[in-house]
Backbone as a printed PyTorch tensor [residue, N CA C, xyz], in Angstrom:
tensor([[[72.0680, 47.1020, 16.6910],
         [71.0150, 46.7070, 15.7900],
         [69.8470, 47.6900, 15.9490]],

        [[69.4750, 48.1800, 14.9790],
         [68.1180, 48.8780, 15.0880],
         [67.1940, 48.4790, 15.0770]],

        [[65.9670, 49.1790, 15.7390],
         [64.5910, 49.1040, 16.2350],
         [63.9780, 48.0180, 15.1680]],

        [[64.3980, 48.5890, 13.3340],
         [63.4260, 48.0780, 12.0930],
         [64.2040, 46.9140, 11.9360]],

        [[65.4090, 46.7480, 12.4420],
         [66.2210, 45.3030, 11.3510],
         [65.7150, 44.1670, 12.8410]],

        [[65.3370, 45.0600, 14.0390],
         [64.7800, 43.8410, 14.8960],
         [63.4950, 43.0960, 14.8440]],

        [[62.8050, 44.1350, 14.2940],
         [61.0190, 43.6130, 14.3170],
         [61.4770, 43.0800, 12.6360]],

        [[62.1930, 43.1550, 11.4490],
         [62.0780, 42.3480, 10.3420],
         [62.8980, 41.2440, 11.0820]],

        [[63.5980, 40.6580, 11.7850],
         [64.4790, 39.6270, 12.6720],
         [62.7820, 38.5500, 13.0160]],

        [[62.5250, 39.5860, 14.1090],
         [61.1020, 38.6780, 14.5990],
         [60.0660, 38.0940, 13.8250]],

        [[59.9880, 39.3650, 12.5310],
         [59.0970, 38.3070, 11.4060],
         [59.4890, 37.1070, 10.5410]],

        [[60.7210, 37.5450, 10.1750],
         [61.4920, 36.4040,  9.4140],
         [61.2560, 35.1450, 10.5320]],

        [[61.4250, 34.9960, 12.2660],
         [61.0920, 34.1140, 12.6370],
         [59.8720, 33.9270, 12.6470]],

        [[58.8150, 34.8590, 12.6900],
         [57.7380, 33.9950, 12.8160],
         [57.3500, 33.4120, 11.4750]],

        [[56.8940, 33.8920, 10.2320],
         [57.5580, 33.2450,  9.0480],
         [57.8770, 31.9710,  9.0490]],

        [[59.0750, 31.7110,  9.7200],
         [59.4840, 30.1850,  9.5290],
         [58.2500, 29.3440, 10.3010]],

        [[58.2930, 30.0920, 11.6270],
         [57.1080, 29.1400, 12.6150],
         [56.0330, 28.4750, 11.7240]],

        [[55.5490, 29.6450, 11.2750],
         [54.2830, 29.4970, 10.5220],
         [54.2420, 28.2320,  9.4810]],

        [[55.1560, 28.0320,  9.1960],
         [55.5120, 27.1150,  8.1170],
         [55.6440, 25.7130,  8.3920]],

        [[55.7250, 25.6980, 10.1120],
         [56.2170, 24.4820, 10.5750],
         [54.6490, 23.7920, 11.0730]],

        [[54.6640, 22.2760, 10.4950],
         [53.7070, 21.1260, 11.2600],
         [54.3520, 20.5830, 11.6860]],

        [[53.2850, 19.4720, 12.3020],
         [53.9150, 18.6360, 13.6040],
         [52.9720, 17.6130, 13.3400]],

        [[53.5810, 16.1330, 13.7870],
         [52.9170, 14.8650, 13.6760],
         [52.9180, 14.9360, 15.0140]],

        [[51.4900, 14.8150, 15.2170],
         [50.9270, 14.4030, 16.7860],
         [50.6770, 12.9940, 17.0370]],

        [[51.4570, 12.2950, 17.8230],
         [50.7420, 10.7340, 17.9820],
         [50.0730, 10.4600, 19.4740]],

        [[49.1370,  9.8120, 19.0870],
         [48.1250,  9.8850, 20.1470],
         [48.3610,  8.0490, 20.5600]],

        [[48.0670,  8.2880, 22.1370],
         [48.1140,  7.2260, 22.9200],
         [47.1930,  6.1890, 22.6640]],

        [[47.3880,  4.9040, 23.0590],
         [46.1950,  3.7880, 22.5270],
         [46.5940,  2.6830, 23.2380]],

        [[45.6830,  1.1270, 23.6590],
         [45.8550,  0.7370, 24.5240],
         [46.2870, -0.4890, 23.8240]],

        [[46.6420, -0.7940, 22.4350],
         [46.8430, -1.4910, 21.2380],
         [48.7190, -2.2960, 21.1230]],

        [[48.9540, -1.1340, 20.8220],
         [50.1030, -1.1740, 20.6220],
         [51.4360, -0.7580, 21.7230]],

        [[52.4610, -2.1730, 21.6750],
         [53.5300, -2.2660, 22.8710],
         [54.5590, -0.8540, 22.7810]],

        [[55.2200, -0.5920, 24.0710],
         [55.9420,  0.8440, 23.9520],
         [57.2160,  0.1930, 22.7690]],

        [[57.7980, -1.3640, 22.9950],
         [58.7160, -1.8970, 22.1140],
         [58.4250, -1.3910, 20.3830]],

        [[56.8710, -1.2060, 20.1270],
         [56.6940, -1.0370, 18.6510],
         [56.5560, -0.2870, 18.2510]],

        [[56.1380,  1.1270, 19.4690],
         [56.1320,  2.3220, 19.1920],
         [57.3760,  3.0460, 19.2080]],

        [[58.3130,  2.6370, 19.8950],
         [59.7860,  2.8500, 19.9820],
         [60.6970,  3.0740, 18.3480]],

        [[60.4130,  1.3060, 17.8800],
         [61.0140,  0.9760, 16.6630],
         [60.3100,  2.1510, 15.5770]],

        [[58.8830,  1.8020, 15.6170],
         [57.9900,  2.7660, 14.6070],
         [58.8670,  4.0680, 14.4320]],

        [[59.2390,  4.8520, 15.7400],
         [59.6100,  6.1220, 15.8340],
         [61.2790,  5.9140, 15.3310]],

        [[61.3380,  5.5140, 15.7820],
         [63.4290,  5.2810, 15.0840],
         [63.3470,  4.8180, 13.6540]],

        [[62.1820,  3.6710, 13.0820],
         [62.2540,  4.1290, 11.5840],
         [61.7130,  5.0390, 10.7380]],

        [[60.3960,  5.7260, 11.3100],
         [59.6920,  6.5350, 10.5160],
         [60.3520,  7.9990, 10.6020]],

        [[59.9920,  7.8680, 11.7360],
         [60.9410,  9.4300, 12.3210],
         [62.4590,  9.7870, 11.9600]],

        [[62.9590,  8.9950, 12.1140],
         [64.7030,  9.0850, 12.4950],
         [64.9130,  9.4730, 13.6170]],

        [[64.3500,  8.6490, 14.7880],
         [64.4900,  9.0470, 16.3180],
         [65.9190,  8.9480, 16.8850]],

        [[66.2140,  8.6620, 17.5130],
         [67.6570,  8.1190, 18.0600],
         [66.9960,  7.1470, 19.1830]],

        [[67.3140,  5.9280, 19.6100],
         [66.5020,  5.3140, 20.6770],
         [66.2250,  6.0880, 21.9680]],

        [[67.0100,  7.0960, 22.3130],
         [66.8230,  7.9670, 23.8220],
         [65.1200,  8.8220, 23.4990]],

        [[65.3260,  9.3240, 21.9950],
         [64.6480, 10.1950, 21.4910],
         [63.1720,  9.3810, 21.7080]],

        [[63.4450,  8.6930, 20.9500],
         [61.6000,  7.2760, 20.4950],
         [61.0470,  6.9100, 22.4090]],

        [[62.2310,  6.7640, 23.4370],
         [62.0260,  6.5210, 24.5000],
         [60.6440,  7.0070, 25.2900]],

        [[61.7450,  8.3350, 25.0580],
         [60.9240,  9.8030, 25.3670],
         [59.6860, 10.1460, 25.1500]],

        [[59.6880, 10.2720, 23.9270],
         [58.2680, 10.5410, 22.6030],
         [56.9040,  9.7390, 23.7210]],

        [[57.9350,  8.1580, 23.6520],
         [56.5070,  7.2850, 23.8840],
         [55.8160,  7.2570, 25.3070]],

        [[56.6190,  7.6230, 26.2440],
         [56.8620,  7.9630, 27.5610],
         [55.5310,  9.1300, 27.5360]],

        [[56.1660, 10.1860, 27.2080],
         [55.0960, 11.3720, 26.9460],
         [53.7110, 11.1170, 26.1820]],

        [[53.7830, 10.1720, 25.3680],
         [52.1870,  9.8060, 24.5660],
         [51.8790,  8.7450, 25.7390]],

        [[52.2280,  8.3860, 26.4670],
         [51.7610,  7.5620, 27.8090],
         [51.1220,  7.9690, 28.5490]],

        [[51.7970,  9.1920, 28.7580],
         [50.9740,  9.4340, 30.2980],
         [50.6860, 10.7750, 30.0340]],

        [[50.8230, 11.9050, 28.9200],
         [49.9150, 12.7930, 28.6370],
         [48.8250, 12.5030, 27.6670]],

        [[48.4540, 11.3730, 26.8490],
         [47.6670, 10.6960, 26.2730],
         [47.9340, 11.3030, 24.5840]],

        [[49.0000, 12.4070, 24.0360],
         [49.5460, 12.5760, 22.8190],
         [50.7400, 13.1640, 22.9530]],

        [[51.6050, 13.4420, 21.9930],
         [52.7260, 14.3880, 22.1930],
         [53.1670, 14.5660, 20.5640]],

        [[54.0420, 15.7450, 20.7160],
         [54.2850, 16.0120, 19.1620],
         [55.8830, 15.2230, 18.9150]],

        [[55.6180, 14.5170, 17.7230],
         [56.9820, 13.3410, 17.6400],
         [57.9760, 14.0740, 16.5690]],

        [[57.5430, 14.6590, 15.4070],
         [57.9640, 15.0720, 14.6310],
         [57.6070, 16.5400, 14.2080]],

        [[58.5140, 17.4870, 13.8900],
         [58.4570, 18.8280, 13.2940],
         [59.0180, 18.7980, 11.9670]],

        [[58.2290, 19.6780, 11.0820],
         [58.6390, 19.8920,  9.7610],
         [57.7710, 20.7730,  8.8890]],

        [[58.1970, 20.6270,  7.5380],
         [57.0740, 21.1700,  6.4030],
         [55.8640, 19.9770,  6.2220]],

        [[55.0690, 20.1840,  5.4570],
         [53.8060, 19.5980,  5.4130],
         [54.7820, 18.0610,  4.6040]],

        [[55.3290, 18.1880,  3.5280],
         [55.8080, 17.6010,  2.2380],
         [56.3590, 16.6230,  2.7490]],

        [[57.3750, 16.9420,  3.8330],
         [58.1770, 15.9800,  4.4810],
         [57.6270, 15.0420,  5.6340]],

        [[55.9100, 15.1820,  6.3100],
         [55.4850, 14.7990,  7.0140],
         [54.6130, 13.9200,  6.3930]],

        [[53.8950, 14.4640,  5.2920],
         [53.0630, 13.5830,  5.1260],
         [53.1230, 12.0120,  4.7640]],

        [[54.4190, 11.9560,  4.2130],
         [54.5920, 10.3600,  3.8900],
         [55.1640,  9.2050,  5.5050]],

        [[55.2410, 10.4440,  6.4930],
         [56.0600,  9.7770,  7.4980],
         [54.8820,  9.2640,  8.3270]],

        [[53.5160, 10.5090,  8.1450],
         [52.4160,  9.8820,  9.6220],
         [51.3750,  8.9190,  8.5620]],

        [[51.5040,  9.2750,  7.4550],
         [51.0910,  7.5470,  6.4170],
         [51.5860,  6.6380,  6.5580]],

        [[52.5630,  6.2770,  7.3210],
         [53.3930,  5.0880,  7.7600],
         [53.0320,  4.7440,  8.7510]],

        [[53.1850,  6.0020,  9.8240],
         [52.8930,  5.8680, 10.8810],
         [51.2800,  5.1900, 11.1940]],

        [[50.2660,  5.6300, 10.2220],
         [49.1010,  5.3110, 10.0810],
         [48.8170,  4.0080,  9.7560]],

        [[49.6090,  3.9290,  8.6250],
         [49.8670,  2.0570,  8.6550],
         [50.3320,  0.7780,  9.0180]],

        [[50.7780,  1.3960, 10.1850],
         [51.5750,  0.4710, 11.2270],
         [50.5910,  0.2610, 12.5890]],

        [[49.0040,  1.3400, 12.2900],
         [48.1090,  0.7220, 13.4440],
         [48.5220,  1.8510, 14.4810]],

        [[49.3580,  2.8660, 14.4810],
         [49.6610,  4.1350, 15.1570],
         [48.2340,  5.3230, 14.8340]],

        [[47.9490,  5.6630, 16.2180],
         [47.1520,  6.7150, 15.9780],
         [47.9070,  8.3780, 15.5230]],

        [[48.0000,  8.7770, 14.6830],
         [48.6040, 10.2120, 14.1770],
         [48.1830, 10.9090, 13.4190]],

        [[48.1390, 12.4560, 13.9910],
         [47.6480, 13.0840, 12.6830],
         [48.9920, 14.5260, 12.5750]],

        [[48.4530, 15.2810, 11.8060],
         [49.2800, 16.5380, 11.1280],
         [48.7980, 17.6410, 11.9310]],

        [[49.3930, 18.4240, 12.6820],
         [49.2220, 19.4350, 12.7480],
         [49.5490, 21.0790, 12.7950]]])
């Protein structure tokens, strides 16, 4: 592979990066890990190991990123998330 088809390789990835948000959910003293679990397996499409995890990490680092995507596909998911009394934003 040459020098130019490697650095167009690295942009095409960063490119994608660039493109990618993330729903951050932030910790709160409100809501049970049981509802943040479910929240994440329906809003998200977690797998239960997955939602486990997520909530584990918004526990005891006080946020974590739950979801990756385009903007389009996030925004209707942390509006849910928002309306279920979950602290989340886009980033």
């Amino acid at each position: 592979m040459s020098t130019k088809e490697k650095i167009q390789k690295q942009i095409d990835i960063a490119e994608k990066k660039a493109n990618q948000y993330e729903i951050v959910l932030h910790n709160d003293d409100v809501n049970t890990f049981d509802f943040v679990i479910d929240a994440l397996i329906n809003v998200c499409e977690h797998s239960l190991i997955q939602a486990e995890q997520c909530t584990i990490l918004v526990h005891y680092k006080g946020k974590a990123s739950v979801k990756t995507g385009a903007y389009t596909d996030l925004k209707p998911r942390c509006s849910k998330l928002l309306e279920l009394g979950l602290s989340a934003e886009i980033v």
